[in-house]
C-alpha positions in Angstrom: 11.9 154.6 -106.6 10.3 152.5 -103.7 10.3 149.2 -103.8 7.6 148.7 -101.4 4.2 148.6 -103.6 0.2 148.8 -102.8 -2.3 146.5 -105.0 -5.6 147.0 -106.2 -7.9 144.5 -107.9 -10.3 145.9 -109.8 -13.6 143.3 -110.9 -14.7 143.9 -114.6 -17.1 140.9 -114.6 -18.7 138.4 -113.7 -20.2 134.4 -114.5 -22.3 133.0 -112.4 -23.4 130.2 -114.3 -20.8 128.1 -114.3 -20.0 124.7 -112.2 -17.6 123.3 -110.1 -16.7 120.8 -113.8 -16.0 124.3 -115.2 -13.4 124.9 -112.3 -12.0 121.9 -111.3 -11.1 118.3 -112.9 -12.4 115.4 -111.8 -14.2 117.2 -109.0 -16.3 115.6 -106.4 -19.2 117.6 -106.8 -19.2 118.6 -110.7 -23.0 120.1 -110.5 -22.7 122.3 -108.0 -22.6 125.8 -109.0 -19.4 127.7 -109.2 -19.0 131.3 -109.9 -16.3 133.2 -111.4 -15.1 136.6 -111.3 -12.4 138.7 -113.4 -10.2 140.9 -112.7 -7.5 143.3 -113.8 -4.5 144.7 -111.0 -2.8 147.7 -110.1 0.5 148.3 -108.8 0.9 151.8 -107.4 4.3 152.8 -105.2 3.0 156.4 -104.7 5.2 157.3 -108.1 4.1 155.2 -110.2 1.6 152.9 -111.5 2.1 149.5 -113.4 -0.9 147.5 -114.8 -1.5 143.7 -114.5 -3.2 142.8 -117.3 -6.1 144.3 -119.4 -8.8 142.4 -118.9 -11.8 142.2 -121.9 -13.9 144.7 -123.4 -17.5 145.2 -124.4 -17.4 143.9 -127.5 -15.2 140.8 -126.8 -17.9 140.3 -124.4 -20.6 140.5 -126.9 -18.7 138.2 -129.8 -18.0 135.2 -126.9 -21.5 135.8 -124.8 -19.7 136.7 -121.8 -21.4 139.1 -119.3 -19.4 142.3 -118.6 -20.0 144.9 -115.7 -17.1 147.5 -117.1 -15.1 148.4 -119.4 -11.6 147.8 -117.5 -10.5 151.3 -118.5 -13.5 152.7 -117.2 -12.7 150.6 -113.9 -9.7 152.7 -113.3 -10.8 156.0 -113.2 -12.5 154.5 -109.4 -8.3 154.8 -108.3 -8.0 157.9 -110.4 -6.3 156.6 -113.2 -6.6 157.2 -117.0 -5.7 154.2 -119.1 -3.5 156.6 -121.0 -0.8 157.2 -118.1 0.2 153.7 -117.7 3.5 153.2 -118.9 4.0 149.9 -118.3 1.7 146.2 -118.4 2.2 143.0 -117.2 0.4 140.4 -119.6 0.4 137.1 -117.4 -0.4 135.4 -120.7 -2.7 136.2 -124.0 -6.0 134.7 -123.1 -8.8 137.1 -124.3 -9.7 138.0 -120.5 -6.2 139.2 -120.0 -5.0 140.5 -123.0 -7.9 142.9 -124.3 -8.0 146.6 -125.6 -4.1 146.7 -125.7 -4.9 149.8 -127.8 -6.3 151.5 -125.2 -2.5 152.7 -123.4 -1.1 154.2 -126.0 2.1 155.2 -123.7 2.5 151.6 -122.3 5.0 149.0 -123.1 3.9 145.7 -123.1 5.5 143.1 -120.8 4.8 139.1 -122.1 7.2 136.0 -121.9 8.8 135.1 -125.5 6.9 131.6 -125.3 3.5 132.9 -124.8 3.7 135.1 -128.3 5.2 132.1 -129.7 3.0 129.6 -128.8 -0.2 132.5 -129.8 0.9 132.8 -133.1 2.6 129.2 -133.8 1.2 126.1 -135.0 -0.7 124.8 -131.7 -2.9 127.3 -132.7 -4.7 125.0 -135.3 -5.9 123.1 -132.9 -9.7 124.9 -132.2 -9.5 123.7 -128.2 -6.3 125.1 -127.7 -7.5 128.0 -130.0 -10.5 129.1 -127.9 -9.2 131.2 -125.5 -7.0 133.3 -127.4 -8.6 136.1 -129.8 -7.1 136.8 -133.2 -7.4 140.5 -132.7 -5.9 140.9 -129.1 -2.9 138.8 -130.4 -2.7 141.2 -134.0 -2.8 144.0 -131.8 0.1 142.5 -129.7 2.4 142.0 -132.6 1.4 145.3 -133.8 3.1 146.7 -130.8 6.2 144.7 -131.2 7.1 146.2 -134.5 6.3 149.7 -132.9 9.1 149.1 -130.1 6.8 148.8 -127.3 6.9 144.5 -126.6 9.8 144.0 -123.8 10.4 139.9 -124.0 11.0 138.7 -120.6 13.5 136.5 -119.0 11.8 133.5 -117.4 12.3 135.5 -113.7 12.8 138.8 -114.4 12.8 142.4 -112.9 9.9 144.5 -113.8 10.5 147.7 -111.7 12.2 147.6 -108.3 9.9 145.2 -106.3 8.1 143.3 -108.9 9.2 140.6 -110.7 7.8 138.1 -113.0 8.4 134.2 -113.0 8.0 131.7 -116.1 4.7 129.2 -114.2 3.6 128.0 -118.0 0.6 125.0 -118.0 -2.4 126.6 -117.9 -1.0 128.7 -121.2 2.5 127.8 -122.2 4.0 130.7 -121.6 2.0 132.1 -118.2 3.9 134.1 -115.8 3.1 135.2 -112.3 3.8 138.4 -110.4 5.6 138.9 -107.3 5.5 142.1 -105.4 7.1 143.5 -102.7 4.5 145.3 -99.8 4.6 146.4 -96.7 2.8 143.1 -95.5 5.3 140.9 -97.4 5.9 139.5 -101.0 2.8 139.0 -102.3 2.1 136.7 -105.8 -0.4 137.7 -108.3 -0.9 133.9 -109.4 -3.6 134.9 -112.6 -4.7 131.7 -114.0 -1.4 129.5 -112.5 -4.2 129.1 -109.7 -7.9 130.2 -110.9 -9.5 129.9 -107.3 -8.0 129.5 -103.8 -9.0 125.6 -104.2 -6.5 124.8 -106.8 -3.4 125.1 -105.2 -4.6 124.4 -101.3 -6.2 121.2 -103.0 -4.0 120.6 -105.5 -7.0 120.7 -108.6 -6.4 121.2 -112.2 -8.0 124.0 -114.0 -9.8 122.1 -117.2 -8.3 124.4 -119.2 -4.7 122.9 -119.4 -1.4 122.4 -122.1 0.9 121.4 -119.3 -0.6 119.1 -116.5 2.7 119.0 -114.9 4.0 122.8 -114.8 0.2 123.8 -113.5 1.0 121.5 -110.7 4.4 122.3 -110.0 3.3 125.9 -110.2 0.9 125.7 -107.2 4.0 124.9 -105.5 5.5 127.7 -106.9 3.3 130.6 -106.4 3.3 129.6 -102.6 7.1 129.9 -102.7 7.4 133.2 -104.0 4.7 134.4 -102.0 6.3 132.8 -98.7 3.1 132.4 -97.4 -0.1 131.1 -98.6 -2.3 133.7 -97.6 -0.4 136.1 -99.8 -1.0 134.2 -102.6 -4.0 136.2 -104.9 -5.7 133.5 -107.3 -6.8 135.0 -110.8 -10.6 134.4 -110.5 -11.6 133.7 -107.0 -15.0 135.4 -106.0 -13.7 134.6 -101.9 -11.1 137.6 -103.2 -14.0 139.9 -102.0 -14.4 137.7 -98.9 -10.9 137.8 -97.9 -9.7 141.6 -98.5 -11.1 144.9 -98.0 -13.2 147.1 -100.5 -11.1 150.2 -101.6 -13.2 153.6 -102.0 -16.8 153.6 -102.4 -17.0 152.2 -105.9 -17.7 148.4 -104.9 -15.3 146.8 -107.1 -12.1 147.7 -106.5 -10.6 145.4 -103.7 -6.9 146.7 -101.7 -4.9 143.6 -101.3 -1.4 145.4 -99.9 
């Protein structure tokens, strides 16, 4: 198997009516508007195809009031790909944007860190704020797939497939891993929500959305080192994403990275 990958983003949705106090801690300009995008990623080495997270659905879109352009699985068919030939997925952690419709790959196994399903379904969950971004049903679902053989626990850096490897960040969710994957331009790191936008680990600024103050900055560190290179670093939620790389096909959304 190669261990030289390609990666496609592929945009689901979209908020536009958010600020930079939505983005950023103790910003200088808190009222300025700051948009967000969301994304799910594709891994393909011309044999296979691994999945980055699963994005939301429709109707997690309707119960939170969250806009949605596409259903993620609907997103792949623009690459050619049926939700239902992924063998393999990457949660970076269990926040409903990345951990939605995990019934839709019924051939997958589920990657996740052994802290992020224990912090989801432990006590920390009776607090509502650190409750929010989690869904009961996403989570359900996960543990469904546990007892059904398909939930691979990951060592804090571990070995995916040749090429791709996943790394233990934590603070923005405890246990939050990152992606690092080998192409043709270099490693490249899928950061997810260790670094929302480009701004938080050039400038050093907290996501609100925090357990660990300390590993979300030590992580911006991080995800530069295992990229090697800053420009190879891909931030979870960054609209300048479209900016920075090319469109893939004629479809709009889907973005090549590598």
């Amino acid at each position: 198997m190669s261990e030289i990958w390609e990666i496609y983003a592929l945009k689901y949705a979209e908020r536009n009516t958010r600020t930079r106090a939505d983005s950023f801690l103790n910003d200088d300009h808190p009222s300025l508007p700051h948009g967000m995008d969301y994304f799910v990623w594709v891994l393909d080495n011309g044999q296979r195809q691994i999945l980055v997270d699963t994005g939301y659905d429709k109707a997690e879109a309707k119960r939170r009031g969250r806009p949605i352009l596409r259903d993620p699985t609907e997103a792949l068919h623009a690459i050619d790909l049926q939700a239902d030939q992924i063998d393999t997925v990457i949660l970076t952690h269990l926040h409903y944007d990345h951990a939605g419709g995990l019934d839709r790959y019924p051939a997958a196994t589920f990657h996740v860190q052994p802290i992020e399903m224990a912090f989801a379904t432990g006590p920390c969950m009776c607090e509502p704020d650190v409750r929010m971004p989690f869904t009961a049903d996403h989570v359900c679902e996960l543990v469904q797939h546990l007892y059904a053989g398909r939930v691979h626990y990951n060592a804090a850096e571990a070995q995916v497939a040749p090429g791709v490897t996943v790394h233990l960040v934590g603070g923005h969710s405890q246990g939050l891993q990152v992606v690092r994957v080998q192409t043709a331009k270099g490693p490249v790191c899928l950061a997810s929500d260790a670094a929302h936008y480009y701004e938080n680990f050039e400038r050093g600024l907290l996501f609100p959305i925090v357990v660990d103050p300390h590993d979300m900055t030590a992580g911006f560190k991080k995800i530069v080192d295992l990229a090697g290179d800053p420009s190879r670093v891909i931030p979870g939620h960054d609209p300048l994403v479209r900016d920075r790389f090319d469109a893939y096909g004629s479809s709009g959304f889907v973005f090549k990275l590598a």
